[in-house]
MDAnalysis code that builds the backbone (N, CA, C; Angstrom):
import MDAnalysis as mda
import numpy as np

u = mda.Universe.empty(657, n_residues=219, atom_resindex=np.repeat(np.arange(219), 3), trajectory=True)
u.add_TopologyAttr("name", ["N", "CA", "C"] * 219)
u.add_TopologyAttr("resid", np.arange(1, 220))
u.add_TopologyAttr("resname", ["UNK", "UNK", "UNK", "UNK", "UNK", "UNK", "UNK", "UNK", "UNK", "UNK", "UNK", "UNK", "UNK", "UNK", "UNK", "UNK", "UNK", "UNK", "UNK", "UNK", "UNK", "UNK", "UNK", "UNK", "UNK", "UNK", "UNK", "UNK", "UNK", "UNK", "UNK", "UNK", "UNK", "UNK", "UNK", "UNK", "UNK", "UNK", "UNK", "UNK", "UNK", "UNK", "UNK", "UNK", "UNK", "UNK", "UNK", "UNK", "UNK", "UNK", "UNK", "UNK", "UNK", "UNK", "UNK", "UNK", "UNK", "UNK", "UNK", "UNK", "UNK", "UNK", "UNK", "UNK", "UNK", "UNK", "UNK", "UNK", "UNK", "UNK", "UNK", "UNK", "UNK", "UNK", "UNK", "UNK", "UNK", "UNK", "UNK", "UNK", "UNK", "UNK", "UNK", "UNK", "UNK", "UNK", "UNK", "UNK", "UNK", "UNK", "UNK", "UNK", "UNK", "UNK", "UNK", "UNK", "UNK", "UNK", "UNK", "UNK", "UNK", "UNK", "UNK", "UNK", "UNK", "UNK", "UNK", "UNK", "UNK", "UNK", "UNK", "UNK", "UNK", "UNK", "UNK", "UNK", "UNK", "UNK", "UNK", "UNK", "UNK", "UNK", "UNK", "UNK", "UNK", "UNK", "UNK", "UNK", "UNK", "UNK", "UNK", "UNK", "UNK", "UNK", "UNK", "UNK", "UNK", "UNK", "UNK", "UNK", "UNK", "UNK", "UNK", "UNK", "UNK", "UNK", "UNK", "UNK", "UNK", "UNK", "UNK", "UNK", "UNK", "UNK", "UNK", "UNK", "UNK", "UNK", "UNK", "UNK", "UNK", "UNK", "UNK", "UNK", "UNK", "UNK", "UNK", "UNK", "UNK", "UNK", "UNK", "UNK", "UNK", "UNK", "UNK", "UNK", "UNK", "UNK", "UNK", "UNK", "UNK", "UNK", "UNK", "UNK", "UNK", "UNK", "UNK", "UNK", "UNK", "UNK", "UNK", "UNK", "UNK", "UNK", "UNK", "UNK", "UNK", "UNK", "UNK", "UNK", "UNK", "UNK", "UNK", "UNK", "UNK", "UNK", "UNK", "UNK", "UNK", "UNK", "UNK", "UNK", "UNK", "UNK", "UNK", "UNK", "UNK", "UNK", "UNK"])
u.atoms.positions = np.array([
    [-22.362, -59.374, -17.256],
    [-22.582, -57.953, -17.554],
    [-21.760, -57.109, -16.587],
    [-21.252, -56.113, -17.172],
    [-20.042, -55.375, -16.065],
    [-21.362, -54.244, -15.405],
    [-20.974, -53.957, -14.036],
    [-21.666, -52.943, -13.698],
    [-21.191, -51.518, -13.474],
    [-21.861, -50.603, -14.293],
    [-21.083, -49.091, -14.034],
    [-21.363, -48.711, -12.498],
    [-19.740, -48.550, -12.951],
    [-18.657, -48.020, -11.182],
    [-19.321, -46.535, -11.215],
    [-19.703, -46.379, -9.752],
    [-20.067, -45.325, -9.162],
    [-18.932, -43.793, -9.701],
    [-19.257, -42.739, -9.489],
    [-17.817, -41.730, -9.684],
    [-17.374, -41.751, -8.424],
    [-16.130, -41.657, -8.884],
    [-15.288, -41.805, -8.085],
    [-14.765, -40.792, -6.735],
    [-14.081, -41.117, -5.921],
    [-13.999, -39.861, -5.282],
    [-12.469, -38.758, -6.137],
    [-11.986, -39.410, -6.732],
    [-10.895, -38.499, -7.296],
    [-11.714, -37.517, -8.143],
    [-12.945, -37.943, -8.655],
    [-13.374, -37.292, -9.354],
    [-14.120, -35.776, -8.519],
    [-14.182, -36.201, -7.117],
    [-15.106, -35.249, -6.320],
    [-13.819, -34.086, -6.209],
    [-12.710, -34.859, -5.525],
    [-11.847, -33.889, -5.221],
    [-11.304, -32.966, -6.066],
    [-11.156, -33.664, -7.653],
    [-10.794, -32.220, -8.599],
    [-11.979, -31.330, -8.243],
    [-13.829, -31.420, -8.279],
    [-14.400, -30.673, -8.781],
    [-13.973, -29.815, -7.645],
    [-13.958, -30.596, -6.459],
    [-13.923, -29.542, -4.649],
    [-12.682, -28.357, -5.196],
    [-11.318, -29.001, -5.655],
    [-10.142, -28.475, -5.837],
    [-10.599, -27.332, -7.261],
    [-11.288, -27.199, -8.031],
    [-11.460, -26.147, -8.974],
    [-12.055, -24.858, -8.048],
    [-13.130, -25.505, -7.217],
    [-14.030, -24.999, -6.582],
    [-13.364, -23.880, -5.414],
    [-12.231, -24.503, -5.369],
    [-10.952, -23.852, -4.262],
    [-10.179, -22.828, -4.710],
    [-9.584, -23.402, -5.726],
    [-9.037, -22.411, -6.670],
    [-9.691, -21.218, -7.174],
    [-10.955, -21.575, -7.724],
    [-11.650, -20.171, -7.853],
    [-11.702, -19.083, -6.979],
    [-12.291, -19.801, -5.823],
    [-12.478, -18.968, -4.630],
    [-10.972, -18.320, -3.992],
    [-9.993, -18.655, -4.322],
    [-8.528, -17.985, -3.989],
    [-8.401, -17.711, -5.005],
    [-8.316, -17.816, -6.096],
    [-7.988, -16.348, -7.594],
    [-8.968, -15.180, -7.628],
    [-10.374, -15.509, -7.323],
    [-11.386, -14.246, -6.885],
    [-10.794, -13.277, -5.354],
    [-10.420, -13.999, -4.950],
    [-10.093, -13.396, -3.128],
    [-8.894, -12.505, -3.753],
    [-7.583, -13.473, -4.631],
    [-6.553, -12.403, -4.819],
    [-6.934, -11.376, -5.560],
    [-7.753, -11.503, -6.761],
    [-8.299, -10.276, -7.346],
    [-9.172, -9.346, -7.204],
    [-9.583, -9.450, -6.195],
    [-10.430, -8.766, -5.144],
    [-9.533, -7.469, -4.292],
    [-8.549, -8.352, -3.348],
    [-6.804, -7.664, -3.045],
    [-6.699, -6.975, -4.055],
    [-6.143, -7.104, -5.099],
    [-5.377, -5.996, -5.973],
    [-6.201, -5.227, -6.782],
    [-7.122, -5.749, -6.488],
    [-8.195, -3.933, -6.858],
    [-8.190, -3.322, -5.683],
    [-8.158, -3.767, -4.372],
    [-8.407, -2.810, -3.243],
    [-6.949, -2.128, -3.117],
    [-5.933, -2.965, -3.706],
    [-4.674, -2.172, -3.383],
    [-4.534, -1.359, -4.581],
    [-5.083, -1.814, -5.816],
    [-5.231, -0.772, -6.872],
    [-5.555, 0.812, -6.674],
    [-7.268, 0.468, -5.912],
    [-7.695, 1.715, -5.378],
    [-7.143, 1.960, -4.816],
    [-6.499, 1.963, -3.487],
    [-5.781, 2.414, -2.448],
    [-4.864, 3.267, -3.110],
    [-4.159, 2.734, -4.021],
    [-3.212, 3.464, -4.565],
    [-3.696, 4.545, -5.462],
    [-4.689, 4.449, -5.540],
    [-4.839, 5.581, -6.786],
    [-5.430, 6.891, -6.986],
    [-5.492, 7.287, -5.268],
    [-6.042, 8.353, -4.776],
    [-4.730, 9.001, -4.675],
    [-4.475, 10.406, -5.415],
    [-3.127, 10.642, -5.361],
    [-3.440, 11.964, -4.511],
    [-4.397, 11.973, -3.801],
    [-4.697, 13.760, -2.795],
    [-5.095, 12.744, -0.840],
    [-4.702, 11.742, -0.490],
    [-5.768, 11.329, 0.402],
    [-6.223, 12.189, 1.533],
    [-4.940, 13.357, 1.718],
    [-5.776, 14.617, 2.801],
    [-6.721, 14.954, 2.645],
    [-7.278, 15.168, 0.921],
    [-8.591, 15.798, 0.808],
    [-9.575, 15.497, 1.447],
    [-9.478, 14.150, 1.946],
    [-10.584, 13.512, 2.739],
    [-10.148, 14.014, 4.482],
    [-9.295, 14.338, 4.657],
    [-9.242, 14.643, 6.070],
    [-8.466, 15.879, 6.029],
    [-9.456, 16.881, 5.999],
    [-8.935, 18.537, 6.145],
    [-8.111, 18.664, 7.201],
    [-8.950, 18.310, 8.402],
    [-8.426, 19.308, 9.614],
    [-6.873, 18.129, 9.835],
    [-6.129, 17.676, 9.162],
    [-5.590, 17.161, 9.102],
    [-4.085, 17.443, 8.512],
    [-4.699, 18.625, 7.506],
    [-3.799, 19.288, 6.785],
    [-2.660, 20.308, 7.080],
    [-3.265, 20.444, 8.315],
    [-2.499, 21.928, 9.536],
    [-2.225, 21.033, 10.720],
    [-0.818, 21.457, 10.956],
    [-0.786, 21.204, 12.664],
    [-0.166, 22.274, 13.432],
    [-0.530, 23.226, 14.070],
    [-0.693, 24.086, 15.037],
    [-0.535, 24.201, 16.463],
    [0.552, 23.293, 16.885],
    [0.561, 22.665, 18.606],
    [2.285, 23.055, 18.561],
    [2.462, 23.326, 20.032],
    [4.027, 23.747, 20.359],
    [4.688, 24.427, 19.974],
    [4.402, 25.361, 19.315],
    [5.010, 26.311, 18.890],
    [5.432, 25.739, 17.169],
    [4.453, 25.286, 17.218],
    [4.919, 24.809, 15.188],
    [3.611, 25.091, 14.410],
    [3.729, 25.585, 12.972],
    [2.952, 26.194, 12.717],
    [3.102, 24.983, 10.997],
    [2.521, 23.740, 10.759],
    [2.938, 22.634, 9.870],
    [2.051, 22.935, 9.094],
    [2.006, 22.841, 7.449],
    [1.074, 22.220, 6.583],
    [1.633, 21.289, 5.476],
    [0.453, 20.103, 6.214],
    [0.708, 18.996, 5.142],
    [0.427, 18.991, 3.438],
    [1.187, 17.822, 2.554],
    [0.854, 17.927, 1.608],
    [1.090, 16.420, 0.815],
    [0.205, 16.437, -0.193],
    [0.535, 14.643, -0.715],
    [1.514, 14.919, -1.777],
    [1.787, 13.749, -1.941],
    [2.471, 13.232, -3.087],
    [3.098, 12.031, -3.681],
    [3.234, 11.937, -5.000],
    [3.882, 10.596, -5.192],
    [5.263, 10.167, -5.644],
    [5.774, 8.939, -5.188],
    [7.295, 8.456, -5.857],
    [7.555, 9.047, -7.422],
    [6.593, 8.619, -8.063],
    [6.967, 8.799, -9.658],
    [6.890, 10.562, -10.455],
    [6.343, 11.331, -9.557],
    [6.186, 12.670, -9.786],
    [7.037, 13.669, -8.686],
    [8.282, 13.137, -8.084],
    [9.034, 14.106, -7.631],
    [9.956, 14.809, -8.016],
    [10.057, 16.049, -7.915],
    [11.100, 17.035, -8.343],
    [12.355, 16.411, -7.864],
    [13.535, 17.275, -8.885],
    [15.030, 16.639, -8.496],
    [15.501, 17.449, -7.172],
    [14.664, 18.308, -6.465],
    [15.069, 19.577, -5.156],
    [14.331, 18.622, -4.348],
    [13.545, 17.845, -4.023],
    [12.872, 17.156, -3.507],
    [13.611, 15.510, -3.258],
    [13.889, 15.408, -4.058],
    [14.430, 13.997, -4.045],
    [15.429, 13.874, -3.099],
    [16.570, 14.870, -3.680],
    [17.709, 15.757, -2.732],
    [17.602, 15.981, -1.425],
    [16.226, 16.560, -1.417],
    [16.455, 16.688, 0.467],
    [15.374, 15.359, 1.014],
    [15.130, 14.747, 0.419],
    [14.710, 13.635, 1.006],
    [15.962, 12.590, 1.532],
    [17.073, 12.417, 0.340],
    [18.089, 11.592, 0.355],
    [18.939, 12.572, 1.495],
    [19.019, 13.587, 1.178],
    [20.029, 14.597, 2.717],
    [19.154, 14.230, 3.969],
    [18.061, 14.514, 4.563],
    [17.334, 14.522, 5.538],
    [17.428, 12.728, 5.660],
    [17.324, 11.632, 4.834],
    [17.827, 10.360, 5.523],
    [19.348, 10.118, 5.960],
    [20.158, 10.527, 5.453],
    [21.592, 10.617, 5.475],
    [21.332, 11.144, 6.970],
    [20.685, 12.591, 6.919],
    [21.273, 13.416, 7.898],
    [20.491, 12.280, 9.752],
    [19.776, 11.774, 9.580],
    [18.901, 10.886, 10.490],
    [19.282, 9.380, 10.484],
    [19.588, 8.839, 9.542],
    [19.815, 7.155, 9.621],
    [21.169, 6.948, 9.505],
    [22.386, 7.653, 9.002],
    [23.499, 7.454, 8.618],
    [23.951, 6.360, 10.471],
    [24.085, 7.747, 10.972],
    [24.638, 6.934, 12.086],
    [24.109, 5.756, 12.976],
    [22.649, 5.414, 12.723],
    [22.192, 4.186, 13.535],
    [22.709, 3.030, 12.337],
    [22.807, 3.171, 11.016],
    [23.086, 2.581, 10.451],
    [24.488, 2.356, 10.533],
    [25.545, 2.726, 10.281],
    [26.971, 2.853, 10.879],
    [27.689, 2.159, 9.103],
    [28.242, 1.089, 9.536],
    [28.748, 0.870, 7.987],
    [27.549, 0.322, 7.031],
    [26.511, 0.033, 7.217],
    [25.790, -0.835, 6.315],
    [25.068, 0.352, 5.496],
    [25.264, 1.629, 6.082],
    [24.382, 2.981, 5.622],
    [24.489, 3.014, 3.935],
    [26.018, 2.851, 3.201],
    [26.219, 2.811, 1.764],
    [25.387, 1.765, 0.972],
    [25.269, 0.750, 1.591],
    [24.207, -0.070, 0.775],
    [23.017, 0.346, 1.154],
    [22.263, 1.028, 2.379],
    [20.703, 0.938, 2.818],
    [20.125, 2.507, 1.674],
    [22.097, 3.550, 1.561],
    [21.574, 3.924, 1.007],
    [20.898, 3.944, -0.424],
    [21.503, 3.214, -0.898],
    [21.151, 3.069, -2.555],
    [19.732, 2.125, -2.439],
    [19.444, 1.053, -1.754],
    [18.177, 0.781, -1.141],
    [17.216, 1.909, -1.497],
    [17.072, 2.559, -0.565],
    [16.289, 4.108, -0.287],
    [16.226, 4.879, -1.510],
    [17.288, 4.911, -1.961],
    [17.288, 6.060, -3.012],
    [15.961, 5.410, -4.123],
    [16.252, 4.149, -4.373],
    [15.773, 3.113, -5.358],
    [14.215, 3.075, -4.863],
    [13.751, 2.776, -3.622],
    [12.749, 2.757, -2.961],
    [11.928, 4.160, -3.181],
    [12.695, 5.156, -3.115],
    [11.810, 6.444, -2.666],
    [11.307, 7.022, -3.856],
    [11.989, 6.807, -5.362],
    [10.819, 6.935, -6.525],
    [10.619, 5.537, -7.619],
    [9.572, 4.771, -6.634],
    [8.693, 3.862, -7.628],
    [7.621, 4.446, -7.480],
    [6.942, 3.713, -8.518],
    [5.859, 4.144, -8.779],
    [4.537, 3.891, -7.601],
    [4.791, 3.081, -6.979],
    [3.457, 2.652, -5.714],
    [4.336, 3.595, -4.393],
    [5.069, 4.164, -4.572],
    [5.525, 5.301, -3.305],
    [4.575, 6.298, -3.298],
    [3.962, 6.712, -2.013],
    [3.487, 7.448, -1.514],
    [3.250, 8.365, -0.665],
    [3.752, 9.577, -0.304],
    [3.965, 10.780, 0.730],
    [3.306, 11.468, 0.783],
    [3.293, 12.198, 2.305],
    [3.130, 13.137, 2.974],
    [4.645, 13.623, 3.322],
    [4.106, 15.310, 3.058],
    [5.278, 16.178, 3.430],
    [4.651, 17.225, 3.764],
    [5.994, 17.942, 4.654],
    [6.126, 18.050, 6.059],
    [6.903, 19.555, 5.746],
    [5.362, 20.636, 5.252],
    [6.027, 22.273, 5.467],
    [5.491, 22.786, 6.285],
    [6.850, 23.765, 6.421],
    [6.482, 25.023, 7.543],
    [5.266, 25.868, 6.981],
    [4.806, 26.256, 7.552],
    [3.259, 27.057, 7.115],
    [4.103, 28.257, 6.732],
    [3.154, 29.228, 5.787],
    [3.951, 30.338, 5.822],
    [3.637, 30.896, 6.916],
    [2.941, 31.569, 7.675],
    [3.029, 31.875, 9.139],
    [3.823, 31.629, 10.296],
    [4.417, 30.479, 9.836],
    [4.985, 30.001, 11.456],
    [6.411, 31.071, 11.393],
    [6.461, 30.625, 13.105],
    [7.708, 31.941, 13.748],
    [8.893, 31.354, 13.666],
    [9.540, 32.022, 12.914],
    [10.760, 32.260, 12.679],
    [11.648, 32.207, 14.487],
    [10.840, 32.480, 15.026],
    [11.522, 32.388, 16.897],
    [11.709, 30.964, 16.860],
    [10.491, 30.268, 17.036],
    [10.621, 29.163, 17.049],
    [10.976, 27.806, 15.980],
    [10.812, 28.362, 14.616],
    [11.612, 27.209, 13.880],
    [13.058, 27.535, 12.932],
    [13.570, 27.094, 13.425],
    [15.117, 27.685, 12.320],
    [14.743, 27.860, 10.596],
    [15.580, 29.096, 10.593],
    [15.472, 29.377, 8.881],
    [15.787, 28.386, 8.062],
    [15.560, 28.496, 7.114],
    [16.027, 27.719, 5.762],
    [17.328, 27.233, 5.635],
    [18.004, 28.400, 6.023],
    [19.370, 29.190, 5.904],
    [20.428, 28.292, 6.887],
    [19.646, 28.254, 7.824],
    [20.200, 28.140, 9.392],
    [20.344, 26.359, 9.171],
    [19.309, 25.153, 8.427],
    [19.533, 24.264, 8.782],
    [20.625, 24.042, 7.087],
    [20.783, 24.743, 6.134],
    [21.342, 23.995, 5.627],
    [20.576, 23.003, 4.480],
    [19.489, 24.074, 4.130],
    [18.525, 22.987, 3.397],
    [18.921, 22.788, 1.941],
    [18.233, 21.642, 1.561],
    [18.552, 21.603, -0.371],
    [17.861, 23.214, -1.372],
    [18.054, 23.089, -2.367],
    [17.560, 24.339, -3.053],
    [16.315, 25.008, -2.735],
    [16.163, 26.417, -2.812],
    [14.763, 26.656, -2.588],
    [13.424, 26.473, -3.518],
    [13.738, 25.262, -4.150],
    [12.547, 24.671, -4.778],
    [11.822, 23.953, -4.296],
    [12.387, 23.860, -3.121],
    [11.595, 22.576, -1.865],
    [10.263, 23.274, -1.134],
    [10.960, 25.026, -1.273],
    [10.133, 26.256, -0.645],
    [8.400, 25.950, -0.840],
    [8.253, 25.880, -2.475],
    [7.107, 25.978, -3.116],
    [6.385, 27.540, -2.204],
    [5.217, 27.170, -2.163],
    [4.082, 27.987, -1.698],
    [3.621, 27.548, -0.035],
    [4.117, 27.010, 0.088],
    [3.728, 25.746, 1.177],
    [4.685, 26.350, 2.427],
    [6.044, 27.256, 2.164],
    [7.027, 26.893, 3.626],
    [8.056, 25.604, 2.921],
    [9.120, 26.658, 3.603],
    [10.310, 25.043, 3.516],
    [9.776, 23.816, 4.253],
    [10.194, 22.684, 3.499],
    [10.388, 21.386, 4.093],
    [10.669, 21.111, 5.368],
    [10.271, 20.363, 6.102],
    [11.276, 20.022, 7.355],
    [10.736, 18.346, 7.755],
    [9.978, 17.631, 6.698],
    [10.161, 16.214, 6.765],
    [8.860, 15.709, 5.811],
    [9.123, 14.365, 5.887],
    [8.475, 13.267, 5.039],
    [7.576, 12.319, 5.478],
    [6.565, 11.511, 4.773],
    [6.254, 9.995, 5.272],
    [6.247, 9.682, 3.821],
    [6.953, 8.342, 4.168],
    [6.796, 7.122, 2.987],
    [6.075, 6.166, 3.358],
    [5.154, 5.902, 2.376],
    [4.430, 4.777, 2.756],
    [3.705, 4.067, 1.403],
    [3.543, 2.948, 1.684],
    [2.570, 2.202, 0.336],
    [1.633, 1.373, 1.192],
    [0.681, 0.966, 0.028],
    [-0.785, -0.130, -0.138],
    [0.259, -0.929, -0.466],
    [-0.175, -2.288, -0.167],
    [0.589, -3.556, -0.637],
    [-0.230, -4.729, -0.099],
    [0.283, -5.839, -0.554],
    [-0.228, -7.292, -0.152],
    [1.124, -7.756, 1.240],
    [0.099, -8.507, 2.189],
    [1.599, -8.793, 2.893],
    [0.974, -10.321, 3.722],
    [1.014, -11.357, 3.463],
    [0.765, -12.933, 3.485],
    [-0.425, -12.458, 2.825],
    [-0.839, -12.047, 1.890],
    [-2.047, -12.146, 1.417],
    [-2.932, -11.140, 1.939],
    [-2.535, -10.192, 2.691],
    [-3.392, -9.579, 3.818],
    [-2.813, -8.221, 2.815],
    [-3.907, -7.277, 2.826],
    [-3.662, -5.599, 2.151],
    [-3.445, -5.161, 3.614],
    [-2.231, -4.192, 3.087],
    [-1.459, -3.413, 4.688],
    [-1.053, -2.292, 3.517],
    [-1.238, -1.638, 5.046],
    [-0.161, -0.032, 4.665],
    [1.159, -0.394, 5.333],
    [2.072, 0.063, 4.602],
    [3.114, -0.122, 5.082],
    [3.952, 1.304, 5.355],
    [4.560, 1.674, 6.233],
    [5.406, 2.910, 6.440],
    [6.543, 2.714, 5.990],
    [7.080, 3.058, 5.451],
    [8.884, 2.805, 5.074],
    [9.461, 3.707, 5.784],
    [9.178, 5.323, 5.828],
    [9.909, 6.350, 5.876],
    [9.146, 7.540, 6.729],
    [9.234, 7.419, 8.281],
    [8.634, 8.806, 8.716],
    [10.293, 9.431, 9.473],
    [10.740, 10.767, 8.702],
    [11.896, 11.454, 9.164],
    [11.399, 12.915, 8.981],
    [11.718, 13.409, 10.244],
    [11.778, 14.948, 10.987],
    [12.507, 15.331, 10.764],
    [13.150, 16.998, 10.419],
    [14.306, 17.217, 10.990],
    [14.513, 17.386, 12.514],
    [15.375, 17.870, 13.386],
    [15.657, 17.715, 14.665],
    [14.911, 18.868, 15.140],
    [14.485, 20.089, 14.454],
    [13.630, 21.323, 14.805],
    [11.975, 20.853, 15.550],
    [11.928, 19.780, 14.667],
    [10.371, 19.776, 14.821],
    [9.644, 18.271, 15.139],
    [11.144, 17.586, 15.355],
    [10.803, 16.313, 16.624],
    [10.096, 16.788, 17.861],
    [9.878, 15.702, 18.663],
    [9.469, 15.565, 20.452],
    [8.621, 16.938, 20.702],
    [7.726, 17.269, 19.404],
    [6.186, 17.958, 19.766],
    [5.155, 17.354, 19.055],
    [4.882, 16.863, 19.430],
    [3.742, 15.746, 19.138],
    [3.276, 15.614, 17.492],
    [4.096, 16.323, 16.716],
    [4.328, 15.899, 15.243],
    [3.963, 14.698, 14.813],
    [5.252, 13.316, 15.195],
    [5.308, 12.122, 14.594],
    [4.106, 11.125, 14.977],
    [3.577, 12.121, 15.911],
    [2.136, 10.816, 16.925],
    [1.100, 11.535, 15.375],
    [0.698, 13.094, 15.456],
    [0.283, 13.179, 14.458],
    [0.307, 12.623, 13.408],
    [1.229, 12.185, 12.362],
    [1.568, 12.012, 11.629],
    [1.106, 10.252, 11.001],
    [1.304, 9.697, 12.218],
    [0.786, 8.327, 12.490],
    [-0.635, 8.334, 12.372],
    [-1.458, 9.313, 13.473],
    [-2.687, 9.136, 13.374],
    [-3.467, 9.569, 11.737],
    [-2.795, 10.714, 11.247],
    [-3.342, 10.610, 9.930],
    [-3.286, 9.398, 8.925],
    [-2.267, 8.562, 9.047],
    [-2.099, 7.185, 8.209],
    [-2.683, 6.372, 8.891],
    [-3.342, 5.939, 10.098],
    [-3.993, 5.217, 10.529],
    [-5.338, 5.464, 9.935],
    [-6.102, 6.823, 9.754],
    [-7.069, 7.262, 8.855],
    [-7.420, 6.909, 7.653],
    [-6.054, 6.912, 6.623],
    [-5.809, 7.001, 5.466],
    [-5.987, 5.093, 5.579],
    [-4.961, 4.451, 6.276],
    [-5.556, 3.200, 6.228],
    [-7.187, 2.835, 6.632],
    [-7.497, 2.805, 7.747],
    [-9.112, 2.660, 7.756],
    [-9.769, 3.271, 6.737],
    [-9.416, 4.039, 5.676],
    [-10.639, 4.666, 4.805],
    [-10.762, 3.809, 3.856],
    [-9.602, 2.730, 3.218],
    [-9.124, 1.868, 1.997],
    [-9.429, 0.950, 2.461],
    [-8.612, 0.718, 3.481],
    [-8.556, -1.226, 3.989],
    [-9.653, -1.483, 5.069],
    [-9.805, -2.620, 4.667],
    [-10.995, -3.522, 5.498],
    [-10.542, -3.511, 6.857],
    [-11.237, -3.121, 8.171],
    [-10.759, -3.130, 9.238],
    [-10.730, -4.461, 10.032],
    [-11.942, -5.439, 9.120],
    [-11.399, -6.644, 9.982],
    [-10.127, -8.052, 9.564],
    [-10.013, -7.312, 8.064],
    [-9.111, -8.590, 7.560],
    [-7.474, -7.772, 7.339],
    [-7.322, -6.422, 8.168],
    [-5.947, -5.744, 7.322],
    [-5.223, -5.516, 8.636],
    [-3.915, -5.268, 8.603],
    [-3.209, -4.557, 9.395],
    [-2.966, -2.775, 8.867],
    [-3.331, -1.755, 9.551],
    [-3.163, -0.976, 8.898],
    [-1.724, -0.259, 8.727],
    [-0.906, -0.077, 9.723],
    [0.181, 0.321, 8.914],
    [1.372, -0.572, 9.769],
    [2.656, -0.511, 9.470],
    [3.727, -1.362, 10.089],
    [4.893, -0.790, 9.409],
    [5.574, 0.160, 10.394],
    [6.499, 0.658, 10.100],
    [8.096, -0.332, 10.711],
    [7.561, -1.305, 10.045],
    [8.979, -2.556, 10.659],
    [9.777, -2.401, 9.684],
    [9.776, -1.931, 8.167],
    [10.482, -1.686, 7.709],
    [11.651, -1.001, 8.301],
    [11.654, -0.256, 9.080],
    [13.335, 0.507, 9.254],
    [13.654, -0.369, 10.673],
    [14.575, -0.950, 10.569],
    [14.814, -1.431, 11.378],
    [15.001, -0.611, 13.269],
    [15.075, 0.717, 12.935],
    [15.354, 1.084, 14.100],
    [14.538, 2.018, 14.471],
    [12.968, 1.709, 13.845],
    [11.727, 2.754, 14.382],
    [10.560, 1.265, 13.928],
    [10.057, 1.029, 14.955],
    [9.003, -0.169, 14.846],
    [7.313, 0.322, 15.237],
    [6.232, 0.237, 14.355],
    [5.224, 0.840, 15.031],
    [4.222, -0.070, 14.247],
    [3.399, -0.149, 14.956],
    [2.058, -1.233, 13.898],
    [1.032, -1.621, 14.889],
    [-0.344, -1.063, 13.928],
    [-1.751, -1.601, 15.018],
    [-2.161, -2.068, 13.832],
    [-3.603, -2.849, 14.544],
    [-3.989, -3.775, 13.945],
    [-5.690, -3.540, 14.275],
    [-6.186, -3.562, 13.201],
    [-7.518, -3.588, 13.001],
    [-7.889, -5.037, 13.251],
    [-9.439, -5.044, 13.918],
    [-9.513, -6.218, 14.703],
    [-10.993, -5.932, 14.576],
])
């Protein structure tokens, strides 16, 4: 009489190995709803008012959101002038390819900004006219104050880990080295802790540009 063979262990390891798999296709789809949401708050100042004004050194700033896939062609323009006018030269010859990079980068659809107007209040003493720097059309003006800079940034997956990523924080030279760009950081450090999990994410990592490096880490 033959005797029935025990199951086997190959048989254990598929069930362990389904059992694995599940649990990493739930984990990734878990990720891309959180980067879903992340992305799909298209106002995130609303959540942080006093955030919206900056008022230090003689600069009189109000922030504003926005996205890659909904920018004006006066906008686009002085985004692509204001990188030219800032990266051309650290970049040196490689600038013609980084630029078409950028251009390509700065309206997809998971692009995400903050921009960077003069309040209407602020002094004319202290920040150069419109006129004076040479800006793109005055459609950039809006209601808001001319332009005088950007942040690019996205939600993304990065080894599996949801990160903010910075691509793009550029000033013009008016309204550098007053504590602007520290601002500017600390609001996306916000904007990350409000989305991403603080113990499994990095929140932002501006390693993208090769020649501005910044990144903390939730812990």
């Amino acid at each position: 009489m033959e005797s029935k063979g025990l199951p086997s262990n190959h048989s254990n390891d598929n069930r362990e190995n389904r059992v694995k798999r599940k649990e990493v296709l739930e984990k990734k789809k878990a990720m891309d709803e959180l980067i879903k949401s992340a992305s799909a708050d298209k106002d995130p100042l609303s959540s942080f008012p006093s955030f919206r004004h900056f008022d230090r050194n003689g600069l009189s700033i109000y922030l504003k959101s926005g996205c890659g896939d909904k920018l004006s062609s006066s906008i686009k323009q002085y985004i692509m002038r204001l990188l030219k006018a800032n990266m051309e030269a650290p970049y040196g010859f490689e600038w013609p390819t980084e630029e078409k990079v950028k251009r390509s980068e700065m309206v997809a659809p998971e692009a995400r900004y903050i921009f960077v107007h003069e309040a209407p209040s602020a002094s004319t003493s202290e920040i150069l006219t419109m006129s004076e720097r040479k800006r793109p059309s005055n459609n950039c003006v809006e209601d808001r104050g001319p332009m005088v800079g950007f942040v690019h940034y996205r939600f993304t997956l990065e080894e599996k880990i949801p990160v903010l990523y910075v691509y793009e924080l550029q000033l013009e030279p008016c309204v550098q080295a007053k504590g602007l760009g520290n601002f500017l950081m600390q609001l996306i450090e916000l904007i990350a802790c409000k989305v991403l999990k603080p113990h499994e994410c990095r929140g932002a990592d501006c390693s993208k540009s090769k020649f501005f490096s910044y990144e903390f880490l939730f812990k």
